[in-house]
Rosetta silent file (secondary structure, phi, psi, omega in degrees, C-alpha in Angstrom):
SEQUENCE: XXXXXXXXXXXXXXXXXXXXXXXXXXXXXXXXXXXXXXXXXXXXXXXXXXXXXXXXXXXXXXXXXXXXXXXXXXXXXXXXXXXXXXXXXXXXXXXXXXXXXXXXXXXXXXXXXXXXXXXXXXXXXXXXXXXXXXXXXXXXXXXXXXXXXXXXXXXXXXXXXXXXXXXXXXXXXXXXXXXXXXXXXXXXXXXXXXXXXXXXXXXXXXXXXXXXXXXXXXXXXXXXXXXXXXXXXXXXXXXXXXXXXXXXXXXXXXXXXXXXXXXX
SCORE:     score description
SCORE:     0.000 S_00000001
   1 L     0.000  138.515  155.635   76.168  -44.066 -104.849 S_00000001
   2 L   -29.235  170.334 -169.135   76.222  -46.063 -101.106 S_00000001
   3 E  -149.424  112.499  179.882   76.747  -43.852  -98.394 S_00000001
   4 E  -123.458  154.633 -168.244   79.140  -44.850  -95.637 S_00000001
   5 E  -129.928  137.749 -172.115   79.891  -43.342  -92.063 S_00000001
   6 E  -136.812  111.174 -159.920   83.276  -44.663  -91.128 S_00000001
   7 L  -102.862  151.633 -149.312   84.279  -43.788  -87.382 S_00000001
   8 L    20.865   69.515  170.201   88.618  -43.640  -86.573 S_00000001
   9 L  -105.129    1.463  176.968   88.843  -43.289  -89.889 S_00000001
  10 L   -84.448   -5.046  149.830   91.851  -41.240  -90.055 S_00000001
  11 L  -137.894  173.540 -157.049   94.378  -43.648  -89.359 S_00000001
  12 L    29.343 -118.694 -166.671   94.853  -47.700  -89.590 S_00000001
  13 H   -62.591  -29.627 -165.943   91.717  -49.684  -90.242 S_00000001
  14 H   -75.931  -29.431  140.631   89.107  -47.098  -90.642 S_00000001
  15 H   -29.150  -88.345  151.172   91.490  -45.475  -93.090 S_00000001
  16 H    -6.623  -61.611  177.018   92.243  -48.597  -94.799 S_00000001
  17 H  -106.517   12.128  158.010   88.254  -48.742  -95.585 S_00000001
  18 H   -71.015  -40.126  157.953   87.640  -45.325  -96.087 S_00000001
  19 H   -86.552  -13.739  162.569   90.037  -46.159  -99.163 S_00000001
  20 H   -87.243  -14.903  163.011   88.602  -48.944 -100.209 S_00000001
  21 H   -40.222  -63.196 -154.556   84.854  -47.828  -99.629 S_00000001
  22 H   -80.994   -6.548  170.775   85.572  -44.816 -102.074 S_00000001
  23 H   -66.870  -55.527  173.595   87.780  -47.111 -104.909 S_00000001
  24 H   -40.540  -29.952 -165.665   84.322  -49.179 -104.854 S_00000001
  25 L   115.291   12.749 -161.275   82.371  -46.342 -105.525 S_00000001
  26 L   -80.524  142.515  145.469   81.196  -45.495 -102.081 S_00000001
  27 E   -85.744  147.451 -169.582   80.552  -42.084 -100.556 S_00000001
  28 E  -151.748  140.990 -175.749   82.134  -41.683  -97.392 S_00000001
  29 E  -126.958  133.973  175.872   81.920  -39.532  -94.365 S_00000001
  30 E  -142.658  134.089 -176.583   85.157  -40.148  -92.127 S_00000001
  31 E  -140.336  153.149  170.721   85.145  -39.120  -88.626 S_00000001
  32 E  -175.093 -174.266 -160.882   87.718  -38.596  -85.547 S_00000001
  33 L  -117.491   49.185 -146.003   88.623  -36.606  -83.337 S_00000001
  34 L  -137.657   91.337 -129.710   91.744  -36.413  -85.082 S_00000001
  35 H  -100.236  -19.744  175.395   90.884  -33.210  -87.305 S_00000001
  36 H   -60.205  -61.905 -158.918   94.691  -32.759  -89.045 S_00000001
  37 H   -59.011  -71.178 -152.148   94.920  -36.653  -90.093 S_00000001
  38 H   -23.357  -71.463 -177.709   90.931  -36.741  -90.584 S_00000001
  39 H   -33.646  -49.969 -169.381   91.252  -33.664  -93.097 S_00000001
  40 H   -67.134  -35.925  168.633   94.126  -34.764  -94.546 S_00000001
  41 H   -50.899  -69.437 -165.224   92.370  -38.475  -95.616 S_00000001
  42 H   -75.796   -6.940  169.626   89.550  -37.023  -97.146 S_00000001
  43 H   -89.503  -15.264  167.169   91.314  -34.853  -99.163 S_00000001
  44 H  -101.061  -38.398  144.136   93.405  -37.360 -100.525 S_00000001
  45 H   -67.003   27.125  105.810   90.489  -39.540 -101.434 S_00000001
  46 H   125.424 -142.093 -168.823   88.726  -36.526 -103.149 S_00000001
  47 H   -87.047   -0.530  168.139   84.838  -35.599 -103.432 S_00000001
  48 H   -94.069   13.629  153.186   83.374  -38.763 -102.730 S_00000001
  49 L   -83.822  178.676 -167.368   85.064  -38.003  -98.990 S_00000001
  50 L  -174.332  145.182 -175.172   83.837  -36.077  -96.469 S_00000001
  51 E  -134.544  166.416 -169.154   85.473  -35.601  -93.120 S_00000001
  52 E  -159.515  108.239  142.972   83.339  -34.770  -89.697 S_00000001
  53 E   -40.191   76.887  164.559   85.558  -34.084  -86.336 S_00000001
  54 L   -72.048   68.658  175.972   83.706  -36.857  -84.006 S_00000001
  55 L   -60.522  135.801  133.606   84.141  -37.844  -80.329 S_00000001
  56 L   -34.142  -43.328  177.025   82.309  -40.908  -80.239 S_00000001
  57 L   -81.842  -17.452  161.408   81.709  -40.846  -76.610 S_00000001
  58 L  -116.155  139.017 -176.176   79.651  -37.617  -76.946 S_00000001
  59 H   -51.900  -50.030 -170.781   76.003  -37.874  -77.936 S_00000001
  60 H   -58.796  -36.866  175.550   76.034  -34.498  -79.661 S_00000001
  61 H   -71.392  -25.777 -164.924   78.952  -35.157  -82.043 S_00000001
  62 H   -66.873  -44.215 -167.194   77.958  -38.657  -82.835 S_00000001
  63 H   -88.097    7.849 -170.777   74.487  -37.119  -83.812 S_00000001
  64 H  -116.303  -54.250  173.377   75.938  -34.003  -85.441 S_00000001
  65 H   -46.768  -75.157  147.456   77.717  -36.518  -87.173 S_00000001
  66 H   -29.741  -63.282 -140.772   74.579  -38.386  -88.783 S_00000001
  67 H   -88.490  -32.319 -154.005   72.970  -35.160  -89.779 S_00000001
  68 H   -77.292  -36.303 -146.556   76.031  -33.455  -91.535 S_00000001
  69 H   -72.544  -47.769  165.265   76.504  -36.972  -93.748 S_00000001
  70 H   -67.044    2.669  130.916   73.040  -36.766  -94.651 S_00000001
  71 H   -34.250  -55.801  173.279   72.922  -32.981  -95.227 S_00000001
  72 H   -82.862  -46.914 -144.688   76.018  -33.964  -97.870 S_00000001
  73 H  -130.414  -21.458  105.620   75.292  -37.010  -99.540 S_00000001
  74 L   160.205    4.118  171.483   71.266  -37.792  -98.569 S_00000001
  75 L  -134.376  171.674  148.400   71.320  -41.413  -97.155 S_00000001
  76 L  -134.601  120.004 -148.260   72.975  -43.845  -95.160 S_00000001
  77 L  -100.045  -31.618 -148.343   73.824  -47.386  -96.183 S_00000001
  78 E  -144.612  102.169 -161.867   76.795  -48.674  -94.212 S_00000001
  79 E  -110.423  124.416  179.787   77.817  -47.648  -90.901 S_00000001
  80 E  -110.491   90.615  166.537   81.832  -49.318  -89.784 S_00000001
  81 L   -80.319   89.273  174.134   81.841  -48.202  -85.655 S_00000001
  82 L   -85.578  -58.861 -107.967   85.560  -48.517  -85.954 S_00000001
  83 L   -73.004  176.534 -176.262   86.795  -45.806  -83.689 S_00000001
  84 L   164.815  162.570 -145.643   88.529  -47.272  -80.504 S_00000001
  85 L  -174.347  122.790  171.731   90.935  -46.509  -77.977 S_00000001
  86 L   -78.073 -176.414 -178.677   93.203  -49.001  -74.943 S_00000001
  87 L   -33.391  112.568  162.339   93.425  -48.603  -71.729 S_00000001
  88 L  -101.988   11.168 -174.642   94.127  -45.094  -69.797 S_00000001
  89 L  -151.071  104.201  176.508   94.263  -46.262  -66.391 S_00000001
  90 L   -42.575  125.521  153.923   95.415  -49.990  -64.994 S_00000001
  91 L   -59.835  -15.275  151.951   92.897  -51.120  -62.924 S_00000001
  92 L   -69.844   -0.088 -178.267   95.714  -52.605  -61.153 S_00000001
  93 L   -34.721  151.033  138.965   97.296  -49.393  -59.392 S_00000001
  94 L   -89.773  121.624  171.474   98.026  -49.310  -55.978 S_00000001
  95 L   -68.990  146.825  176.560   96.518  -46.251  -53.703 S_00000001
  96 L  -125.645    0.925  153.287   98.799  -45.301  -50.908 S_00000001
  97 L  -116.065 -144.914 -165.585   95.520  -43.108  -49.915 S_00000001
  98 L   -74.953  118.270  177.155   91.790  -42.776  -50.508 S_00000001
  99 L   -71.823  128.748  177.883   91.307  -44.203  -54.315 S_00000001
 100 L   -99.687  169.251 -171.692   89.566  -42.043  -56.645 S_00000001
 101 L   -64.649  169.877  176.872   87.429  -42.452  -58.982 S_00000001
 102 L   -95.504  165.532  146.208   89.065  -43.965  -62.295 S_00000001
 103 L   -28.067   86.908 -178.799   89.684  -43.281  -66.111 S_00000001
 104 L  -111.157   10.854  171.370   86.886  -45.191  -67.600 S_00000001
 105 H   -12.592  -57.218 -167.913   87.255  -43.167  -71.243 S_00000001
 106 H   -40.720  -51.801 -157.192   87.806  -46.449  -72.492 S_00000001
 107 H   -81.610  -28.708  115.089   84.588  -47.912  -71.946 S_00000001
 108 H    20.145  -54.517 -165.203   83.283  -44.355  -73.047 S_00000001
 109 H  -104.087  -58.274 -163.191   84.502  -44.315  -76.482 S_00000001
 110 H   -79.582   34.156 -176.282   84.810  -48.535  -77.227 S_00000001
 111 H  -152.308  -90.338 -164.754   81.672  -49.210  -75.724 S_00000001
 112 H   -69.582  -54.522  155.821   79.155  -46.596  -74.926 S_00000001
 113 H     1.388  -52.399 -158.158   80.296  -44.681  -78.456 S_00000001
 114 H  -113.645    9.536  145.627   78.913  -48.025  -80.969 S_00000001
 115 H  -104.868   -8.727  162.555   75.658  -47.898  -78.910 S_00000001
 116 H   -59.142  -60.242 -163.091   75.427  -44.472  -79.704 S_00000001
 117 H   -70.934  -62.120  165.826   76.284  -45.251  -83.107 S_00000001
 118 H   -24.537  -65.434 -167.968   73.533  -48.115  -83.433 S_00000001
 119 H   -55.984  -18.829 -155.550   71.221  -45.987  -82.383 S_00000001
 120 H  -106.972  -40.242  176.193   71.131  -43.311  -84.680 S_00000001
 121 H   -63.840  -50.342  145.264   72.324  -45.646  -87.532 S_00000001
 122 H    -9.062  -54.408 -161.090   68.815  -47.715  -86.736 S_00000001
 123 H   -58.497  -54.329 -141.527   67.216  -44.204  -86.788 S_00000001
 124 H   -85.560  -22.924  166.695   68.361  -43.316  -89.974 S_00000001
 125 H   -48.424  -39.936  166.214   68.242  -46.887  -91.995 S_00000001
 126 H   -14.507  -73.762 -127.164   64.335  -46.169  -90.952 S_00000001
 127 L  -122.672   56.546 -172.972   64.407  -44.129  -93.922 S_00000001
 128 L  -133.326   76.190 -157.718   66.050  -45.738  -96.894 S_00000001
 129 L   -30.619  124.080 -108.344   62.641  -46.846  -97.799 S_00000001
 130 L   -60.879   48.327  162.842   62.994  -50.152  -96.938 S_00000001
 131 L   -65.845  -34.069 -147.608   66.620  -51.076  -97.663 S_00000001
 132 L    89.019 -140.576  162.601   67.828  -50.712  -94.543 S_00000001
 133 E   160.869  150.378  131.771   71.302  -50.379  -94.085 S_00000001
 134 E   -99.092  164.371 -156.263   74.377  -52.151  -92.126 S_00000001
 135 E  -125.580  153.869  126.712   76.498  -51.229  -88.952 S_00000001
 136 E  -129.930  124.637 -175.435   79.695  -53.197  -88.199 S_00000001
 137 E   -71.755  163.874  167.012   81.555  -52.876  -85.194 S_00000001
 138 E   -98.300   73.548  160.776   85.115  -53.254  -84.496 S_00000001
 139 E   -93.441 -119.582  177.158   85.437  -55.213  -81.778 S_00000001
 140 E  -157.053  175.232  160.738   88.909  -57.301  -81.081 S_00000001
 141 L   -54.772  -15.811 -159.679   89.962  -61.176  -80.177 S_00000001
 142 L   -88.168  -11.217  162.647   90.367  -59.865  -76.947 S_00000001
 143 L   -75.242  -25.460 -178.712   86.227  -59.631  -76.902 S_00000001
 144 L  -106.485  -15.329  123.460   86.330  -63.399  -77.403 S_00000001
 145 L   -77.351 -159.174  176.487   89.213  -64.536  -75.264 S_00000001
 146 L  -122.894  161.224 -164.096   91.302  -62.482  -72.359 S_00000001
 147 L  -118.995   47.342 -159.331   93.692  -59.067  -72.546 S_00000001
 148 L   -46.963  -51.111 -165.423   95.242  -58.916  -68.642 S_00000001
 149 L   -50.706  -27.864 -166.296   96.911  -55.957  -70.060 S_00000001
 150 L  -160.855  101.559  169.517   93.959  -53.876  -70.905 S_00000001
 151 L  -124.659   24.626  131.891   90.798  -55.328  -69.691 S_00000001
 152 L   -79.679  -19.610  156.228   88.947  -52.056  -69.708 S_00000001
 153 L   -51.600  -77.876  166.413   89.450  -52.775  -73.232 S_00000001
 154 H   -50.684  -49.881  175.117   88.476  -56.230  -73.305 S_00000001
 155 H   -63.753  -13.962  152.898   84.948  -55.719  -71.609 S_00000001
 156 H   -65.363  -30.046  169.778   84.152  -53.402  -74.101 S_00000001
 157 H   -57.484  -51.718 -165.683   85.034  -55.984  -76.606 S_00000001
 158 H   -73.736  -58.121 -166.685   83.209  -58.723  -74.704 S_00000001
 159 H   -68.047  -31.919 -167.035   80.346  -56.208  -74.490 S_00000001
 160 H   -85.114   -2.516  160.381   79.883  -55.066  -78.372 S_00000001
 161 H   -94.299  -38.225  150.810   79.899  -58.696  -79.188 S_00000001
 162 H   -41.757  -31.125 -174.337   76.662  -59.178  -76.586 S_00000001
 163 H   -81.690  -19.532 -137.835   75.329  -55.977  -78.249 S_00000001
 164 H  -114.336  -73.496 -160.443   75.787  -57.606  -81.629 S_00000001
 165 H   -72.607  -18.328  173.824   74.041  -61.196  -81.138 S_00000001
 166 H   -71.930  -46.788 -169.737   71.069  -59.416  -78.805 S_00000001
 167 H   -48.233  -58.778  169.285   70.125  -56.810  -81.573 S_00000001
 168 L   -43.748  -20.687  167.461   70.730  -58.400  -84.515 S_00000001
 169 L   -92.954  -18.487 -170.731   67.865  -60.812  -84.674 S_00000001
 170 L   -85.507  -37.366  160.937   65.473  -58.128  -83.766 S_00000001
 171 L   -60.319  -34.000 -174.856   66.895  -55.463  -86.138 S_00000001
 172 H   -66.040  -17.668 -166.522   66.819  -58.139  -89.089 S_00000001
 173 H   -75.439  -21.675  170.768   63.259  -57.991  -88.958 S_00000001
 174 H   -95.808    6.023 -176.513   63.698  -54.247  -90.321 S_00000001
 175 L    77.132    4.828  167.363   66.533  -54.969  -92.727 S_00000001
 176 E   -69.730  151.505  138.127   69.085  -53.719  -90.412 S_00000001
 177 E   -90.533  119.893  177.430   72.047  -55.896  -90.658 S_00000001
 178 E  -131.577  130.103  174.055   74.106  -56.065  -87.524 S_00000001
 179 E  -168.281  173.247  177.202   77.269  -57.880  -87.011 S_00000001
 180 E  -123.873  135.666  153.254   81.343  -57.494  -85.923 S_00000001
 181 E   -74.251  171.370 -167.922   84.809  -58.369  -86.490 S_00000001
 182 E  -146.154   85.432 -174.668   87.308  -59.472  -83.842 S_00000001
 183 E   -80.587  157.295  153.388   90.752  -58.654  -85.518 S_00000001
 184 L   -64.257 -140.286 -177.062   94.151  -60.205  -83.702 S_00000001
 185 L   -55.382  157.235  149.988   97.246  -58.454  -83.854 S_00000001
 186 L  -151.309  128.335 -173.807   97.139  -55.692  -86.646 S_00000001
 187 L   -97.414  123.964  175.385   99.766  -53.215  -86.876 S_00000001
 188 L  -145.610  157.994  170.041   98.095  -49.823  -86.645 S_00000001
 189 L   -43.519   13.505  160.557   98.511  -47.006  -84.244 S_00000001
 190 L  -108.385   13.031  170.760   96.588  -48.207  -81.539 S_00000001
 191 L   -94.794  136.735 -172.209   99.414  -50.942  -80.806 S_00000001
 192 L   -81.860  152.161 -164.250  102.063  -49.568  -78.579 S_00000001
 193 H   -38.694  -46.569 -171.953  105.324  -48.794  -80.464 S_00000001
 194 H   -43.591  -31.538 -149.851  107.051  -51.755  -78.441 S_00000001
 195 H   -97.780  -30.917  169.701  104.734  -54.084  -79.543 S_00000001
 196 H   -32.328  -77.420  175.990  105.264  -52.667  -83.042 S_00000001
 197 L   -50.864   -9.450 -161.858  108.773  -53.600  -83.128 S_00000001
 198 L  -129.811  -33.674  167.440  108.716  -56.868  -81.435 S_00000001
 199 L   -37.410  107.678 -172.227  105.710  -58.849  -82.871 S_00000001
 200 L   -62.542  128.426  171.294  107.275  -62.097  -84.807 S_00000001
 201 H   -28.563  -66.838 -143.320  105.470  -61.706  -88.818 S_00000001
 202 H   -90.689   21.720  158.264  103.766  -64.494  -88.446 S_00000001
 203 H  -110.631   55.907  176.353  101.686  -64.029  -85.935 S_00000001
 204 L  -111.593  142.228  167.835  100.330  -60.325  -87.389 S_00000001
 205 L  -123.619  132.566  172.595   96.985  -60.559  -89.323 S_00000001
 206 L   -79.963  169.364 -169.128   97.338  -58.127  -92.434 S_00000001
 207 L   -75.194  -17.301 -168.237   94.792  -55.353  -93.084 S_00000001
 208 H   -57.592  -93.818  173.207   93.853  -57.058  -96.284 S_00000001
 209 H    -7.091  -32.062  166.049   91.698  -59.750  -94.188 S_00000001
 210 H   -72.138  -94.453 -161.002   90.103  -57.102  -92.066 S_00000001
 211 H   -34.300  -17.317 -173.590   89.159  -55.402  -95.444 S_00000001
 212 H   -86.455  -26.378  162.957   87.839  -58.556  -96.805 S_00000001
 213 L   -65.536  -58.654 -157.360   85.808  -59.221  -93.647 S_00000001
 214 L   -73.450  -27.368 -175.325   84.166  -55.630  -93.459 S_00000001
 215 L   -95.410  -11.011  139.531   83.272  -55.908  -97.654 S_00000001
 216 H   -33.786  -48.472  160.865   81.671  -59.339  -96.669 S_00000001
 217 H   -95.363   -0.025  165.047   79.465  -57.647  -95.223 S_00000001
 218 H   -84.519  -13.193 -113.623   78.806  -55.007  -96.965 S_00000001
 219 H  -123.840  -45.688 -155.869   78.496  -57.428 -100.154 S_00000001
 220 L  -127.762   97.873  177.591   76.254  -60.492  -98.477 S_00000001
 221 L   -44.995   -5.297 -150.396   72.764  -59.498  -96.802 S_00000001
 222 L  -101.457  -21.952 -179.183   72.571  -62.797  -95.631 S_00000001
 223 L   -68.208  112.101  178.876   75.469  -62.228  -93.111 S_00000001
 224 L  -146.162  119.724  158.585   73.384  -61.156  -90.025 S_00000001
 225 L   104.326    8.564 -149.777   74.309  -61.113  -86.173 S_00000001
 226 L   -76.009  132.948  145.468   77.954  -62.420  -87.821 S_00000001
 227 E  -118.310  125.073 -167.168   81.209  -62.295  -85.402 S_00000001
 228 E  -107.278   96.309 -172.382   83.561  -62.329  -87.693 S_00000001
 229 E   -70.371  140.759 -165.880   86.887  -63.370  -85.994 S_00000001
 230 E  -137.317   96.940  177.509   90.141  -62.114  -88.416 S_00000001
 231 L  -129.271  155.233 -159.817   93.561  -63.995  -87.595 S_00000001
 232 L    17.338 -138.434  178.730   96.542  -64.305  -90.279 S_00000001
 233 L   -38.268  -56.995 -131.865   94.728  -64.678  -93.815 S_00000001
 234 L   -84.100  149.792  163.708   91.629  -66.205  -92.362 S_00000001
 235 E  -127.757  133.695  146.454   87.810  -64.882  -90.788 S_00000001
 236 E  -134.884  153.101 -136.229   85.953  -67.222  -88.802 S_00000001
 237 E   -97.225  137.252 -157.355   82.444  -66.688  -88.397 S_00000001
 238 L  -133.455  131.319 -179.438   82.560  -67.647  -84.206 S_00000001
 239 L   -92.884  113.135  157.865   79.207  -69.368  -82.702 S_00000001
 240 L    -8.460  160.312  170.871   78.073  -68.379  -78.917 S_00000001
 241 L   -62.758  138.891 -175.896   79.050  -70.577  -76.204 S_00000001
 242 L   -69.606  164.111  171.959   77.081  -74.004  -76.690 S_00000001
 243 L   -68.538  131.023  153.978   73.836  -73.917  -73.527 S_00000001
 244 L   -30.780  -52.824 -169.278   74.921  -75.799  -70.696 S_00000001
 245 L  -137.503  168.329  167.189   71.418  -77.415  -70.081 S_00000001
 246 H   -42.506  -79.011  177.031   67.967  -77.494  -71.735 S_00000001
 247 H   -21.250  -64.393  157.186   66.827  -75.140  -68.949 S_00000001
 248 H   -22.141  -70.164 -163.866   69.705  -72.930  -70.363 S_00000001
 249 H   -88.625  -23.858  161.526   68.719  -72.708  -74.098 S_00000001
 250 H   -49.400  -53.764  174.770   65.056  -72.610  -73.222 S_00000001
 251 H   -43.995  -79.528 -159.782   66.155  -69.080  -71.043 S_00000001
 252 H   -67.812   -8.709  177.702   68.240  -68.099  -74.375 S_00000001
 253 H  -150.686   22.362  173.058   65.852  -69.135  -77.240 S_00000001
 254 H  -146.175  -11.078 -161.359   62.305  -69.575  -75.779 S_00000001
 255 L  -119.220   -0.357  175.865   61.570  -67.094  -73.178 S_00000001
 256 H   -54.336  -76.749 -163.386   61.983  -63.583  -75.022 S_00000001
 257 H   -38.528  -37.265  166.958   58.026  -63.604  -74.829 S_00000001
 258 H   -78.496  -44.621  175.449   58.006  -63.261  -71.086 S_00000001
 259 H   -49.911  -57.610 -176.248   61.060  -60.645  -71.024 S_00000001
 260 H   -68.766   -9.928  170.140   58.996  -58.859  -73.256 S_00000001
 261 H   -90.285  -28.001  176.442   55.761  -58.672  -71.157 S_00000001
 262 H   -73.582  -38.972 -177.544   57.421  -57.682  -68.027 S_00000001
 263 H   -80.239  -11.110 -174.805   59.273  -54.611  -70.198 S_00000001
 264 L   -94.455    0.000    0.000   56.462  -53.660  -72.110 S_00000001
């Protein structure tokens, strides 16, 4: 059987494809740091679940994390860096004294977390003699457009789709497959109640369309380096900003050969 590491999987989406992973046939390791729900998931999808407590934002769990799912099931095919997490601090506050530093969790878990998670998933695709494996991130619309509400949020978004399109041609050369979604609205427990309650139907994108996006890519090697945006029914697969100038797309598609001689 596939082998999948599924990260906030114990509620909304990573749930959602933690059950549809294991209806497929999948093995599944579901992690959070959310050790009641977590438990509680894999026990209602049975033995081909497996649950692992996970902060994302620390190296040791993430990599503790790797180790137990191969320890249980002996590969890894399909890594979904779901987990995620808004804002804990405005950046707009006023100080009436010396400002300290801020809450940057955010960027912590929705950011630095899914390079954590690349890396190790990279590590361990290494050794599925040469299958490979794929990672897909969660990132949101608010990585491709703007979130004034929660822009600690957004720049994480913004960043894991630059992480996506740098990697991804460089990883394909090893059979990694790297790519993301960008859901809209979805109602899951990382939407504030208010927002719950108040959203007009039709602008909500159901979970089916995320799932249908994430088993795209589990389904069709060819999708590599993919942002897969997910609004009402629909995914569209969303192209970089065109280059400004020649000079421009030379820098972005001819000049990797010099970056790489100054880092190596």
């Amino acid at each position: 059987m596939p082998v999948a590491i599924i990260t906030g999987a114990a509620s909304g989406i990573g749930l959602a494809l933690s059950r549809q992973f294991t209806e497929q046939g999948w093995n599944v390791t579901l992690a959070d740091v959310d050790v009641l729900g977590g438990q509680r998931a894999a026990e209602q999808l049975g033995d081909q679940a497996f649950f692992h407590k996970t902060d994302v934002s620390n190296w040791d769990d993430v990599a503790s994390l790797y180790k137990k799912t191969i320890e249980k099931f002996g590969r890894i095919d399909y890594v979904a860096a779901n987990a995620g997490v808004a804002d804990f601090q405005s950046l707009y506050e006023k100080n009436e004294g010396e400002p300290q530093k801020p809450n940057l969790r955010t960027i912590d878990i929705d950011l630095n977390g899914q390079i954590y998670c690349l890396y190790l998933a990279a590590h361990y695709f290494r050794q599925n003699g040469g299958d490979g494996g794929t990672i897909v991130f969660t990132s949101s619309n608010a990585g491709l457009y703007k979130l004034p509400t929660n822009p600690q949020y957004a720049a994480a978004k913004y960043g894991i789709i630059g992480l996506v399109r740098s990697v991804a041609p460089v990883f394909q050369k090893e059979n990694i497959r790297v790519n993301c979604i960008c859901p809209a609205f979805v109602p899951t427990g990382l939407a504030p109640e208010f927002l719950l309650k108040v959203m007009p139907s039709e602008h909500i994108t159901p979970m089916s369309t995320i799932m249908r996006a994430f088993d795209n890519f589990a389904k069709d090697s060819s999708l590599v380096g993919k942002v897969a945006e997910c609004s009402q029914g629909n995914i569209f697969y969303r192209e970089q900003v065109e280059y400004c100038d020649e000079s421009s797309r030379w820098h972005g598609e001819e000049s990797s050969k010099l970056w790489e001689g100054a880092y190596n």
